[in-house]
N, C-alpha and C positions, 0 to 999 in steps of 0.2 A: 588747700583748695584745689578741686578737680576742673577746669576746665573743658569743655566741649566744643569743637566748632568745625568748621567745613572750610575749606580751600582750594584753590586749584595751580595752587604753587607752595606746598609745605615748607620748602627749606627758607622760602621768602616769608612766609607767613611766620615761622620758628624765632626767624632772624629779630621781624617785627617785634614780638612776644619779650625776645631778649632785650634789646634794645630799647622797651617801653617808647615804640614810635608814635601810638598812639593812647588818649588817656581813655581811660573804659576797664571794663573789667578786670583783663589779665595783667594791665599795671598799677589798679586799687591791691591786687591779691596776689602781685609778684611772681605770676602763673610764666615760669620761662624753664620750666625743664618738659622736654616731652619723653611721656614714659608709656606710649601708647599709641598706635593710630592704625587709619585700616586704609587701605586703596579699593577704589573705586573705578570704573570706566565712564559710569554713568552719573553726571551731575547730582539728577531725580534720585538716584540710588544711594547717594549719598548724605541728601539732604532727610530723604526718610529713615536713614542711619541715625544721622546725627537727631532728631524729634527722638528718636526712641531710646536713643542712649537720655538725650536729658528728659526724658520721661518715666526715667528709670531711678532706682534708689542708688544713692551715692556706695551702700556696701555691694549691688551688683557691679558698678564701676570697677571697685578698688578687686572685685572677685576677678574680674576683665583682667584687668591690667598684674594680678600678680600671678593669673595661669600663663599669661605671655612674658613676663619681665616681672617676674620674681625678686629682684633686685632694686627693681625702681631706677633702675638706670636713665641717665642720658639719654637716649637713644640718636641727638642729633650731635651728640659729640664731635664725631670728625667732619660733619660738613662743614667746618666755619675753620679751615686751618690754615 
């Protein structure tokens, strides 16, 4: 399951995810590895990010995520040590 969403505290939002702090989507579908994300400056810029990724087909996703992270890796591994 690909997850999509916007934050303005990743490592705390990640944390959330792992931790299933809250009941909703990412802990119906055990959404806690991030293998993907983008930075933003701009709130609005990211919120039009984020509509367009999920308005997009799940193989352009998975096309995203394996030109950056060909592995599927972690990518918040060391923040939580």
């Amino acid at each position: 399951m690909l997850y999509v969403g916007v934050t303005s505290d990743i490592e705390e939002r990640v944390w959330q995810h792992k931790q299933k702090v809250f009941k909703g989507f990412s802990a119906k579908y055990d959404c806690n590895k991030l293998v993907y994300y983008e930075d933003y400056q701009w709130v609005q810029d990211a919120i039009a990010r984020e509509k367009q990724l999920k308005g997009g087909s799940r193989q352009s996703k998975i096309n995203l995520i394996v030109n950056e992270n060909p592995a599927w890796n972690d990518l918040s591994n060391s923040w939580y040590d």
